[in-house]
C-alpha positions as CSV (number, residue, x, y, z in Angstrom):
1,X,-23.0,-21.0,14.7
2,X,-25.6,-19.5,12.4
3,X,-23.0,-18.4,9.9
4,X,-21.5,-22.1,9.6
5,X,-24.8,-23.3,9.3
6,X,-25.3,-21.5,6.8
7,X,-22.2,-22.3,4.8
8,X,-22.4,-26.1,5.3
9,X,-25.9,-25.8,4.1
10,X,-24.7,-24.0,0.5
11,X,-21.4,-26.3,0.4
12,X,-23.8,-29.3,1.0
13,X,-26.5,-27.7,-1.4
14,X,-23.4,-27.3,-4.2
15,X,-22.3,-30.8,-3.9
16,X,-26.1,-32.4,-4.0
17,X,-26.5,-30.5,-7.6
18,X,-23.2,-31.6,-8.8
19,X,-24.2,-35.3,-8.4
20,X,-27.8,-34.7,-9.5
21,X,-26.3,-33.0,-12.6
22,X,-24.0,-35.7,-13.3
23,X,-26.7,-38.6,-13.0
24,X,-29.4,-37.4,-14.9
25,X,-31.1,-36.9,-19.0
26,X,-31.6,-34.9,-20.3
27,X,-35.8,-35.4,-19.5
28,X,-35.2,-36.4,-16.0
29,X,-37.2,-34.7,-13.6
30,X,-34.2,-34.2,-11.4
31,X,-33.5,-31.1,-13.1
32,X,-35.9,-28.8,-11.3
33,X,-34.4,-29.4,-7.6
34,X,-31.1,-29.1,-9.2
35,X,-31.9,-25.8,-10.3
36,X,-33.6,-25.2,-6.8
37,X,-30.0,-26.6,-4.9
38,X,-28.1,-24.3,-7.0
39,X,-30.2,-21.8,-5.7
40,X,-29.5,-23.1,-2.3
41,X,-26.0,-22.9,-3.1
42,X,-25.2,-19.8,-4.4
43,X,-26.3,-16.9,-2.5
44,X,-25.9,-13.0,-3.1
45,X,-23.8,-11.2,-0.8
46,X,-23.4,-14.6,1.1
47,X,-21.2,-17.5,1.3
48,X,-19.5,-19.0,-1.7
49,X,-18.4,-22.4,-2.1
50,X,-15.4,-23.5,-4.4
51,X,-16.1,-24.5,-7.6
52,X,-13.1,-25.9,-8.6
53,X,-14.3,-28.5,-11.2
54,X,-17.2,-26.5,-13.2
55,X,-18.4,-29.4,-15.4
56,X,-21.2,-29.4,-13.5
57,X,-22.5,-25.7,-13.8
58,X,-21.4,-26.2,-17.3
59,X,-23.4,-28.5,-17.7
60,X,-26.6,-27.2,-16.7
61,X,-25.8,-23.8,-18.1
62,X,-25.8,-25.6,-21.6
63,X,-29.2,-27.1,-20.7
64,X,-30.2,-24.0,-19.9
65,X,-29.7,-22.3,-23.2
66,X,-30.9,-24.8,-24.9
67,X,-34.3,-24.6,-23.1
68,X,-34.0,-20.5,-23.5
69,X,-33.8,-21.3,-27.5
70,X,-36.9,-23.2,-27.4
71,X,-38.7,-20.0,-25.8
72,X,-38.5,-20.9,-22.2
73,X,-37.5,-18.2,-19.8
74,X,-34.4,-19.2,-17.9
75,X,-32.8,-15.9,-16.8
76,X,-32.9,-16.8,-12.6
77,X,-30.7,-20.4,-13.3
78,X,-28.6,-18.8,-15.5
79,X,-27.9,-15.6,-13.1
80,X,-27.1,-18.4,-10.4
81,X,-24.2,-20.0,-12.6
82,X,-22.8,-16.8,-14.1
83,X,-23.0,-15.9,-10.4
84,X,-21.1,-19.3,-9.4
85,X,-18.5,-18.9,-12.0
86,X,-18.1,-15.0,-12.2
87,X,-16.9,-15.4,-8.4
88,X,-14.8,-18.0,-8.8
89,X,-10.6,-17.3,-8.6
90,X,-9.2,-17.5,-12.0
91,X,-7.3,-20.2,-11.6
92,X,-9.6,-22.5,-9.9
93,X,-12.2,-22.8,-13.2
94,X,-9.7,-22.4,-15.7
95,X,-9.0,-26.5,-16.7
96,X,-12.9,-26.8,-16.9
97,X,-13.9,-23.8,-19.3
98,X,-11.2,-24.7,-21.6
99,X,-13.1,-27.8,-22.4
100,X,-16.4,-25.3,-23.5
101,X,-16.1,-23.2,-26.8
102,X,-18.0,-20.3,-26.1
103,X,-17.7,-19.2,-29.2
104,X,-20.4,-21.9,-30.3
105,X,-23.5,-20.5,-31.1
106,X,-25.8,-22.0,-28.1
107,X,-22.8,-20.0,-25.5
108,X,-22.1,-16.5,-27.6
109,X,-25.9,-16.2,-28.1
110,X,-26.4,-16.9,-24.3
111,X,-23.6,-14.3,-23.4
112,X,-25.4,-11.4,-25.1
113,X,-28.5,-12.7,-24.4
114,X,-27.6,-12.6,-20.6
115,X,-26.1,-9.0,-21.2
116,X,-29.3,-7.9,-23.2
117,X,-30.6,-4.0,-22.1
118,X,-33.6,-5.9,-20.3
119,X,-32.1,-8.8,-18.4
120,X,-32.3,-8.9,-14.7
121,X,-29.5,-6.7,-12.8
122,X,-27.9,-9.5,-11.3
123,X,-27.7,-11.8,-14.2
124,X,-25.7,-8.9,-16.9
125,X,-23.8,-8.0,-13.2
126,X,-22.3,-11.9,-13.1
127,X,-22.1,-12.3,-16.6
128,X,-19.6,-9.0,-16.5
129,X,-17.9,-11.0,-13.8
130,X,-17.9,-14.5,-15.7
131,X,-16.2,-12.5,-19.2
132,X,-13.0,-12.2,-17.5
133,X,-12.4,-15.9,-17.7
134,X,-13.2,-15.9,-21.0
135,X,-10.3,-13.1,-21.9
136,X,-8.2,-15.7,-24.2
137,X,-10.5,-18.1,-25.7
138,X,-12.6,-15.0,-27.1
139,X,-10.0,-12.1,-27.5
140,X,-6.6,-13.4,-27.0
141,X,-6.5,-13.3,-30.8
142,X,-6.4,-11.1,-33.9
143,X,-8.4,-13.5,-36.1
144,X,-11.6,-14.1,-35.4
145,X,-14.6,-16.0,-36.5
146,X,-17.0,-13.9,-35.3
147,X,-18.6,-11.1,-37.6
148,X,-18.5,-6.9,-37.1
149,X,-21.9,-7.8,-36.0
150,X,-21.9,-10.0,-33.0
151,X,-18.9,-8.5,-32.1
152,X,-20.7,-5.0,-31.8
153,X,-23.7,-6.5,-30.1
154,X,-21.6,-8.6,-27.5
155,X,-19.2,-5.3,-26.4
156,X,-22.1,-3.3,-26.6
157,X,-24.1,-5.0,-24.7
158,X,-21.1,-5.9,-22.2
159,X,-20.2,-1.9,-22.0
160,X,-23.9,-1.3,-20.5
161,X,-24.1,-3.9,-18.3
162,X,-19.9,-2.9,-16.9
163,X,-20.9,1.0,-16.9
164,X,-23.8,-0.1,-14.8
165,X,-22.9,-2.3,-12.5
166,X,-19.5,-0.2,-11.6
167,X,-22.2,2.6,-11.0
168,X,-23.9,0.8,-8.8
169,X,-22.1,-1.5,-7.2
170,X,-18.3,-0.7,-7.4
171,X,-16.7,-3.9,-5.9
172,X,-13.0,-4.7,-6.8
173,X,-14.1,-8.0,-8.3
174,X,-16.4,-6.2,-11.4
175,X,-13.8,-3.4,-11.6
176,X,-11.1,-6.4,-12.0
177,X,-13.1,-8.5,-14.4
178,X,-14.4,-5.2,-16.8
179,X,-10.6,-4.0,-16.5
180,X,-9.6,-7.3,-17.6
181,X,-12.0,-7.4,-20.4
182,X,-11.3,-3.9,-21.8
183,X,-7.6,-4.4,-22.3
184,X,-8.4,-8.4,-23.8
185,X,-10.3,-5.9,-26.4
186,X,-7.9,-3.4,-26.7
187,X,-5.1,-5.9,-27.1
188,X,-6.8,-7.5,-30.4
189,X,-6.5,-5.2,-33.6
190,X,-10.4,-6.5,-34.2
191,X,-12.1,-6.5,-31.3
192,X,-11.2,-2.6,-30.2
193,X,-12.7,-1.0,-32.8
194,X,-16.0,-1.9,-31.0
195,X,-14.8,-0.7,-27.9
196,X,-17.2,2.8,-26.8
197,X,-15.4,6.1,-26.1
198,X,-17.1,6.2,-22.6
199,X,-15.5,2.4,-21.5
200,X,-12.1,4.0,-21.9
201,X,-12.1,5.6,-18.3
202,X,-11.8,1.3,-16.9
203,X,-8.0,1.9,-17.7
204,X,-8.0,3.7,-14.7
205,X,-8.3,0.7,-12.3
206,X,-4.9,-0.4,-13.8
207,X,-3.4,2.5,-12.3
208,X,-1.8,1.6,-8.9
209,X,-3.1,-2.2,-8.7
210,X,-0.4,-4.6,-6.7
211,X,1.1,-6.9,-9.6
212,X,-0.5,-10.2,-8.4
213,X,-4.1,-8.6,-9.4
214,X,-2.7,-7.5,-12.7
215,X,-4.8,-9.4,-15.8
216,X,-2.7,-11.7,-18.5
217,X,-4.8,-9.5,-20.7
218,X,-2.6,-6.1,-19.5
219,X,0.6,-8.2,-20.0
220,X,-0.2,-8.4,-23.6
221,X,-0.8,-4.9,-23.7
222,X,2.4,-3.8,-22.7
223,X,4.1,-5.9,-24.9
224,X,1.4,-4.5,-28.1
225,X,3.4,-2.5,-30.2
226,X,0.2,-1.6,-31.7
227,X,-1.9,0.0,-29.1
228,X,-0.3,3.4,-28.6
229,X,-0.6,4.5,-32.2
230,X,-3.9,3.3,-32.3
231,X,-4.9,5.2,-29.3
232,X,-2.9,8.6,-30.5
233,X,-5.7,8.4,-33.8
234,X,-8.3,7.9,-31.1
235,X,-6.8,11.1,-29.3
236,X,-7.5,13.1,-32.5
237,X,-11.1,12.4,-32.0
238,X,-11.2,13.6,-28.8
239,X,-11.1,10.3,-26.6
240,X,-8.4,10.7,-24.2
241,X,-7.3,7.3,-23.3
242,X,-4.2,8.3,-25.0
243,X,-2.9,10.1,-22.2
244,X,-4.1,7.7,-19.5
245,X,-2.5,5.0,-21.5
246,X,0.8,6.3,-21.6
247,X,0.7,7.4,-17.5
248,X,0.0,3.7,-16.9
249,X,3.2,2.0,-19.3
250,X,5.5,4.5,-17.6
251,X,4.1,3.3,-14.1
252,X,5.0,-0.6,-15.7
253,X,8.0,-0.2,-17.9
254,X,9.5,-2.9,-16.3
255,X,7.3,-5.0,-17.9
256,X,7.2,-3.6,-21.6
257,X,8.9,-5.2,-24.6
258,X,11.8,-3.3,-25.9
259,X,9.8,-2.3,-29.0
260,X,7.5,-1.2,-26.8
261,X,9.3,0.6,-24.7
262,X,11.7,2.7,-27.2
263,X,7.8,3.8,-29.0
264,X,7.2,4.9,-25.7
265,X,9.9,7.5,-25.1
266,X,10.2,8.2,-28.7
267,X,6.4,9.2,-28.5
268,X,6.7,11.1,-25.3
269,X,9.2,13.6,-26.5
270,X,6.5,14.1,-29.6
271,X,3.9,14.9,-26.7
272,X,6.4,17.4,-25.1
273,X,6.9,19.0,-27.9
274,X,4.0,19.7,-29.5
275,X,1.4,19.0,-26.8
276,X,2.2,19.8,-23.1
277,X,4.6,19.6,-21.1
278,X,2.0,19.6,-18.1
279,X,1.1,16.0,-19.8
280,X,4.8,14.6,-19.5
281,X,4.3,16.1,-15.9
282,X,1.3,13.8,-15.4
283,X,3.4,10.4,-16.6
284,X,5.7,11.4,-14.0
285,X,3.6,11.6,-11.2
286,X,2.0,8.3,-11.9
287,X,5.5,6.7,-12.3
288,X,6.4,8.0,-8.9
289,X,2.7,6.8,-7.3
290,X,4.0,3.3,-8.7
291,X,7.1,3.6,-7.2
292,X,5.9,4.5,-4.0
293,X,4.2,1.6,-4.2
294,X,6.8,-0.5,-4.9
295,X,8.9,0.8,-2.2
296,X,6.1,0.4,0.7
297,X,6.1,-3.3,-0.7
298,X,9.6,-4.1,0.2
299,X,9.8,-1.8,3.4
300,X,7.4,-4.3,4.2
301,X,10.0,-6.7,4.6
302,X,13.4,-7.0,6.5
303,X,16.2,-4.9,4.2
304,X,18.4,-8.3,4.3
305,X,15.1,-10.4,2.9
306,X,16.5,-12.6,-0.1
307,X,13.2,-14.0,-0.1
308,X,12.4,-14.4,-4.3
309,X,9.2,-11.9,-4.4
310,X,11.4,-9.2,-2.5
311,X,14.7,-9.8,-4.9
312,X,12.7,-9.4,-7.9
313,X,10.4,-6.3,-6.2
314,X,14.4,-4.4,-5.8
315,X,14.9,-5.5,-9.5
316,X,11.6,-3.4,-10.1
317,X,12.4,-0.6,-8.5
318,X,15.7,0.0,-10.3
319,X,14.4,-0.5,-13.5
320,X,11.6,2.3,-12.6
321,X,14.7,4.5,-11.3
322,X,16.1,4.0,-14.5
323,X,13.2,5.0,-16.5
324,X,12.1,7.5,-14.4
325,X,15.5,9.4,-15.0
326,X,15.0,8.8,-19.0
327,X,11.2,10.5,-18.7
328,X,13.0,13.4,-16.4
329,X,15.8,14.2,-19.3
330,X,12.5,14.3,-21.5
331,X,10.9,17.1,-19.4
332,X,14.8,18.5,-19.1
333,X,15.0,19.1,-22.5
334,X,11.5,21.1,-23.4
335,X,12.0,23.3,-20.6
């Protein structure tokens, strides 16, 4: 009884603000027991209520930044909403912040402002969270309005406040939302160059993650004709995404583009040759992890299952036999 007291008290508390919010000025004195039912509302390691529509929380978030420009501190609102919309399903919020350019000033400045070395833990924690959903309005994109320098100072700040809270906290939710940042940078030609060498080991979360979890932003990725060569320069330098990278396409060749997939193999046999064949053993063993995986999934399910998610799961797993046989004749041939 507690425990549904508790969430009818922050699904009441959420719907209160939302009409407060969409009845005031912008000088009303409503806005403080908004702030205090948003509060109410949104409660850490508690119950969550929908969003769905975000105007509201939009809303007051722009309020709030306006009111942190003027010199006010607003950091405890503003951890509440990125909080509210960090935790909210990607779909669900999706509509609603596609009416908001955060690339405006007031909502870039607040992002790194929110990030900032200083800000509460909990506020750069849901901001991380919150950046997932903005993966195609800010990165999805190789031009850009923004210059070297905000762009340094948001993935900066954002690489901090990721590192961190993975460090601390762990949950699949931040490792989902700083996985699906990193490879929204990685898949724009400007924004990875600001990406730091020690924010390369988040491609590991990719590895072995059920296909309904999987980001838009990887899906670009695989179809990037542009990211291995990039990453084989970064190699030289000593970062070794490189050799993750390349574990992780094999695992989801299925879902490369041909001209993607040809650089692949063409590229492995160059790492055989002159690198290690102890590497080409490592692609191998991730490929068979993912189809593992893929097997369990429709083992799951009766064999004579026509069901669409278990035909397409069989078309999956041949294309991985197939593959897997090509990256075998590889390690065949520098024996």
């Amino acid at each position: 009884m507690a425990n549904l007291k508790h969430q009818v008290a922050c699904t009441e508390s959420f719907k209160l603000f939302r009409t407060i919010v969409a009845a005031v000025d912008s000088d009303n004195w409503f806005w403080r027991p908004a702030e205090l039912l948003l509060v109410g509302a949104f409660k850490w390691n508690g119950f969550r209520p929908f969003v769905e529509d975000p105007e509201g929380l939009l809303e007051f978030l722009r309020r709030c930044l306006l009111d942190q420009e003027r010199g006010l501190a607003r950091d405890q609102p503003i951890e509440q909403i990125m909080f509210a919309l960090g935790g909210a399903p990607e779909g669900e919020i999706s509509a609603g912040l596609a009416g908001v350019d955060f690339s405006e000033p007031l909502f870039f400045n607040g992002l790194c402002h929110a990030l900032r070395k200083d800000a509460p833990y909990r506020l750069r924690r849901g901001t991380v969270a919150f950046l997932r959903h903005l993966d195609t309005q800010l990165f999805d994109t190789n031009t850009t309005i923004f210059t070297e320098e905000q762009a340094g100072k948001l993935v900066s700040a954002w690489s901090a406040s990721a590192g961190e809270s993975l460090e601390v906290s762990g949950h699949s939710l931040l490792a989902r939302a700083s996985m699906t940042t990193l490879l929204g940078l990685l898949d724009s030609t400007f924004w990875r160059e600001f990406i730091p060498d020690e924010r390369w080991d988040i491609l590991k979360y990719l590895n072995g993650i059920d296909d309904e979890l999987i980001p838009p932003a990887a899906y670009r990725c695989f179809r990037n004709p542009t990211i291995i060569p990039y990453l084989l320069k970064l190699r030289e330098r000593g970062v070794g995404a490189f050799t993750l990278w390349m574990a992780i396409i094999w695992a989801k060749y299925p879902d490369l583009s041909e001209e993607v997939a040809t650089q692949l193999g063409t590229t492995t046999r160059g790492v055989a040759y002159s690198h290690s064949k102890s590497t080409v053993a490592f692609y191998a063993s991730v490929m068979d992890g993912e189809m593992e995986r893929v097997r369990r999934k429709i083992n799951s399910h009766h064999s004579w299952s026509f069901e669409e998610g278990i035909v397409k799961l069989r078309s999956r797993r041949d294309a991985l036999q197939l593959a897997r046989q090509g990256l075998a004749q590889i390690q065949m041939i520098v024996k």
